[in-house]
Structures are given as C-alpha cells and as structure tokens.
N, C-alpha and C positions, 0 to 999 in steps of 0.2 A: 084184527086191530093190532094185534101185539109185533105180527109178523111186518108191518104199514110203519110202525114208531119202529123197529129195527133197522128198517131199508132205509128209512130218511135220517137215524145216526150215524148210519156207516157210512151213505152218503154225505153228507157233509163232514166227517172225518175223514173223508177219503178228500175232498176238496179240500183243505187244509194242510192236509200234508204234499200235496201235487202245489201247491200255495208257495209254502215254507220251503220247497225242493228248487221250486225256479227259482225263488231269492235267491237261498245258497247259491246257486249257477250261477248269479251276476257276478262281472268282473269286479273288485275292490275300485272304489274312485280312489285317484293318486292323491297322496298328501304334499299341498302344496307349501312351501315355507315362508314364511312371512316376510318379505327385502328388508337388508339391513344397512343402514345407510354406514359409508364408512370414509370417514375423513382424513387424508393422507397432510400429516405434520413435516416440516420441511427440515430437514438436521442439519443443522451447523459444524459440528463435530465431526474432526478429520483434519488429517494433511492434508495440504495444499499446496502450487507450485503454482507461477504464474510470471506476463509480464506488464510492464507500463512504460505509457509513455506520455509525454505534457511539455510543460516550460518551468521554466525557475527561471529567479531573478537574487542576483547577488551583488548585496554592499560592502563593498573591496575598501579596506586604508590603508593607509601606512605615511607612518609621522617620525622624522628623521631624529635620530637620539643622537648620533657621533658621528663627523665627520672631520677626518685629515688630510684625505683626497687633493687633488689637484682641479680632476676635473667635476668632482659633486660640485653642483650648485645649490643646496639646499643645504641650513642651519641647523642646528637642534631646535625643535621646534616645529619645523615646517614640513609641509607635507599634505598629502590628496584626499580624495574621497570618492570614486565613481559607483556607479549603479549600472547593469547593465544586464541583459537578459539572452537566455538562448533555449536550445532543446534540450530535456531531461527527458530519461530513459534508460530501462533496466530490469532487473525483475526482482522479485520476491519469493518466500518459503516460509511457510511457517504451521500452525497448530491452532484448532480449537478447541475449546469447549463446552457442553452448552446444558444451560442445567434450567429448564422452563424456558420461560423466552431470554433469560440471560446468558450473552455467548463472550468469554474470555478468552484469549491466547496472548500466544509468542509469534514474533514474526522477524525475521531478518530480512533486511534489501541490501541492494548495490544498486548504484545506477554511475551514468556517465552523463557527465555535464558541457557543453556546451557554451560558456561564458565567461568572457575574458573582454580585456580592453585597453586602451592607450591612453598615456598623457604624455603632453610635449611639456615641457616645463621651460616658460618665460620669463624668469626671474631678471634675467639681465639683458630685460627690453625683449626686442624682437628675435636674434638669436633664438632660435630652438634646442637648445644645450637638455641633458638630462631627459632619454626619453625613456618614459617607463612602460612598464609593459606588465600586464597581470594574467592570470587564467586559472580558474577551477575547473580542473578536469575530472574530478570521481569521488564518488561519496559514501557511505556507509552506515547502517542504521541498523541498532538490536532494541525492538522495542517490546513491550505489554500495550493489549487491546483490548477494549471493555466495549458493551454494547448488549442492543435490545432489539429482541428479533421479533417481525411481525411476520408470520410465516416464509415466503419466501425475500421477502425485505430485512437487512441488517444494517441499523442505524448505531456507530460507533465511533470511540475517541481513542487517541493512540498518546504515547509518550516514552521516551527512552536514551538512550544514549545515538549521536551522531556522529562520524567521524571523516573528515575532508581532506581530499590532497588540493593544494596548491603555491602558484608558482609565482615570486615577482624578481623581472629583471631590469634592468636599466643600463644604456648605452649615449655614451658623447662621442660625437663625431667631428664638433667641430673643435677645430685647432684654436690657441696653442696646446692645451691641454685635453687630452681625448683617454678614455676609457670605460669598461664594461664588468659587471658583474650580476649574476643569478642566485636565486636559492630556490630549493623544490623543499615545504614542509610538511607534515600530517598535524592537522589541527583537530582536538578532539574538543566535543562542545556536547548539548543536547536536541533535544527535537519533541514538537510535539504537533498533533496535527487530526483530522475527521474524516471520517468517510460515509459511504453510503454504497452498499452492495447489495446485487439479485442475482440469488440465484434459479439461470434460465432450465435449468436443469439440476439433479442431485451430485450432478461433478462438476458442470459451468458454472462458471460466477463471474461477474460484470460487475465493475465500480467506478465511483470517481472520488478520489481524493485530494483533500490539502495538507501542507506542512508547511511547519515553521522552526527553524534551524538556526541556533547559535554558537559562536565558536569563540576559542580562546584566542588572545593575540602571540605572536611568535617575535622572535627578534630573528629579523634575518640581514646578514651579512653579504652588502652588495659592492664592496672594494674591489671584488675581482684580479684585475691585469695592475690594480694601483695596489694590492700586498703587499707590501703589512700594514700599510693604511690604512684606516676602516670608513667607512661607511653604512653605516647601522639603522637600520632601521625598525619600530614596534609595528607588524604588518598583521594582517591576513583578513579573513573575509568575515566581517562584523555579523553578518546575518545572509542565510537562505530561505527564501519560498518557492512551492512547488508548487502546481496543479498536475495532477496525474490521470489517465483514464486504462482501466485495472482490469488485467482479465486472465483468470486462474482456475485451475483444474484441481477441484480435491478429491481425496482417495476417502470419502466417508464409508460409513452405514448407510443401509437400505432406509429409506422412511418407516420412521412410526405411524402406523394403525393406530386409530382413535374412531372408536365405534360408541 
C-alpha cells in the first residue's frame, strides 16, 4: 500500500515538472505596440523667395498750374484724367512667423508695370496740339502681414509703404509754335491689400493676391526745348490696383508632430 501512494506521487510530480519544462521551451509571443496616430501641422514660419504675375490698373492726372510757353495749350487749371491697365509682374522676399494658427511677417516686392497711355489735347478745336503721353514702369513695396492659418491654408491682409516710378511727357508739332518736354519721378505713397496661400508642399507655396496703391502728386516741369518758360504741371498716378498669382519657395522647418 505505501510503496502504490509512493509510485502515484512521483508520478504525477514527475508529470508536472515535464508540464512546466515544455512551457519554459515555448517561444515568448512578440509584444505588439499599440498604432499611434500622428498628425502632421503645416509651418508657416521661414524665409521665403518667390514670383508673380497678374495686371494693375492705373489713374494717371495731371492739372496744369503755370504756363508761359508758346506752344502749351492748357491754362492753370486745366488738365487730364486717364485710366488704363497692363501686365504686373515681379517677385517677392520676405519672413514669417507663426505662433498657433497666427502667422505674421515682413515682405518686400518689386514688380514691373506695364501701363501707360495718350492724350491728344483739343483745346483749339480740331488741331491736335499738346500731346501727352504717360507710363508707370516699376514699383516697390515694404510691407507687414497678418493672418490665420488653417493647416495648409493661409488667409491674410498686408499694408505698408509703396513706392513708384513714373513718367509724363508732352510734345506739339504743329506749327506756328512747336515744342517738347518730359519728367521721370519717384512717387512715394502706401499700399494695402489680401491674400490667400497653399502650401502644396513644406517649401511650395501658391497664391493669389490683391492690392491697393496710393500715391503722392509731384510737380513736374514739362517746358522743355521752351526753357526758361515753364510749363508746370501737379501730376502722377492717383492710385494703383493689382491682381497677382504668387508662387514661392520657403527655407522653413520640418513639420510639427502632433500626437
């Protein structure tokens, strides 16, 4: 009896441990890690460098103030007004910053203007006497930009200083009295104006924008070949607008991780 309750301990402690020996053997199951989801933030923030291109339209006057001339045909007093449009184009440079979805900078442009235009002046009837001639050729802008970023969307407004060249000349040809004179000036004014940018990429960026451009008037002296006469005029270009379509490369940071 004693030696029967021996055999059938050892046996089943001998099962148990043959038991507990194959577990050990088993390979470890791999620990798998739980996916974490990870949302990539779009940064605004960086140099940039880019270009554009669109149309503007500019309101040109000039309203004669002195006249001793022979051949002016216009009074103090009198004087134009045209409107006239062409191609704008040019590039930009500037900086952000971007602090939540708030994105601030600086930006400087230049562009080239394309707009300019004639008038015949018929003051004395049919005769085409006094014909003027105008043209904005180049422009310049240092502004600040405010705006709000919806990840890769950036809705913003601009405003700053503007600065313009342009040119009014006028020429008589018909006799008795004939003669010519020009001025080239720089008219400084402001600017302000909106945009809307994507970026298709963390260095491409796509836009289109508008502005609106004011300027000071100048006095320009158009006596010319009639010297020391004058012929005086309070001129320049009353107002600019653009439309622009904007496309620029910045030097940012990698995207933020947002987990």
């Amino acid at each position: 009896m004693f030696h029967a309750k021996t055999i059938a301990a050892l046996t089943v402690t001998t099962a148990l441990g043959v038991s507990a020996a194959s577990a050990a053997d088993l390979a470890a199951r791999p620990y798998t890690k739980a996916p974490v989801y990870v949302e990539t933030v779009y940064n605004w923030s960086g140099f940039y460098i880019g270009g554009n291109v669109g149309g503007a339209w500019t309101n040109q006057e000039w309203i004669n103030t002195a006249n001793t001339t022979a051949f002016g045909d216009l009074a103090p007093g009198q004087g134009f007004r045209q409107r006239n449009s062409g191609v704008f184009g040019g590039g930009q440079i500037g900086y952000n910053w971007q602090a939540n979805n708030w994105v601030f900078g600086l930006e400087g442009t230049i562009a080239g203007l394309d707009n300019s235009g004639t008038v015949l002046n018929t003051v004395f009837g049919a005769a085409r006497d006094d014909r003027f001639s105008w043209r904005t050729d180049w422009m310049a802008t240092v502004t600040a930009r405010a705006g709000f970023a919806v990840q890769n969307n950036l809705f913003y407004v601009k405003g700053g200083y503007a600065g313009l060249n342009n040119r009014l000349s006028v020429v008589d040809t018909v006799p008795p009295a004939t003669g010519s004179g020009s001025q080239t000036s720089w008219h400084n004014g402001w600017t302000v104006g909106a945009g809307w940018e994507y970026g298709i990429t963390q260095n491409w960026i796509v836009g289109l924008e508008y502005d609106y451009a004011s300027f000071e008037k100048k006095s320009y002296q158009l006596a010319g070949t009639a010297a020391p006469a004058t012929y005086t005029f309070n001129a320049g270009p009353r107002d600019i607008q653009s439309a622009v379509v904007r496309l620029s490369y910045k030097f940012g940071p990698v995207p933020v991780a947002r987990y």
